[in-house]
C-alpha positions in Angstrom: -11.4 6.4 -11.2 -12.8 2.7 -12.0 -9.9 1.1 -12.5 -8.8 0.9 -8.7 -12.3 -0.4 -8.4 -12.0 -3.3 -11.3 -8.3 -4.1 -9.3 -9.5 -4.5 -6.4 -12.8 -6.7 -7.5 -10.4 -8.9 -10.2 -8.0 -9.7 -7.3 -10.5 -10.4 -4.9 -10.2 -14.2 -5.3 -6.6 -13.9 -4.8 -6.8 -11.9 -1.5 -8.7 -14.3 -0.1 -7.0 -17.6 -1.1 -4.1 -15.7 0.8 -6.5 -15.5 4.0 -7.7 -18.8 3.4 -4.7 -21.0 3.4 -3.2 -18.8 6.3 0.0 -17.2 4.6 2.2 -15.6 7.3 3.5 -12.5 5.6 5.5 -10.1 7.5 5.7 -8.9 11.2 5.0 -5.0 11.4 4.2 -4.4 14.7 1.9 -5.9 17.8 -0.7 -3.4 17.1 -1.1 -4.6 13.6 -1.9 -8.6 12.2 1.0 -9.5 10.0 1.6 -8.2 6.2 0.9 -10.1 3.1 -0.1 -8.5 0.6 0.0 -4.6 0.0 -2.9 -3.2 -2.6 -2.8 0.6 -4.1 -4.4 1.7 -7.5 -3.2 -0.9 -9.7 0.1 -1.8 -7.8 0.4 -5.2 -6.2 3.2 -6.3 -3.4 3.6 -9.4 -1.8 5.3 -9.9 1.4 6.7 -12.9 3.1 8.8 -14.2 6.0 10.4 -16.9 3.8 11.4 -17.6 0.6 9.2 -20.5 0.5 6.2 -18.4 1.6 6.7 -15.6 -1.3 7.5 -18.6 -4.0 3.7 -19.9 -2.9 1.8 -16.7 -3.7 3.8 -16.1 -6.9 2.4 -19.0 -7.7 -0.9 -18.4 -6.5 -1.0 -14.9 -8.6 0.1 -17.1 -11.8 -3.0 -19.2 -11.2 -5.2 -16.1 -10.7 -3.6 -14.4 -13.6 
């Protein structure tokens, strides 16, 4: 049951280097802001308009990592 908890707290930094340097991710709907990263347990996806945009928070994850 902690380890969700230690996920979420390690990746913190990450989620909000994401926010901070304004990463598009993925239209959903206009109810909803746009989609760049998913979080669940210990599963991590990223999500991008571009190929450029994804490359960029690979890269940020390696740095994090």
């Amino acid at each position: 049951m902690l380890s969700p908890f230690l996920f979420a707290l390690y990746l913190n930094a990450f989620i909000e280097l994401l926010v901070s340097e304004m990463c598009r991710g993925i239209f959903v709907s206009e109810c909803f802001t746009n989609v760049n990263i998913l979080l669940d347990a210990d599963d991590l996806v990223l999500c991008s308009d571009m190929a450029g945009g994804l490359q960029k928070a690979i890269g940020d994850v390696r740095k994090i990592l």
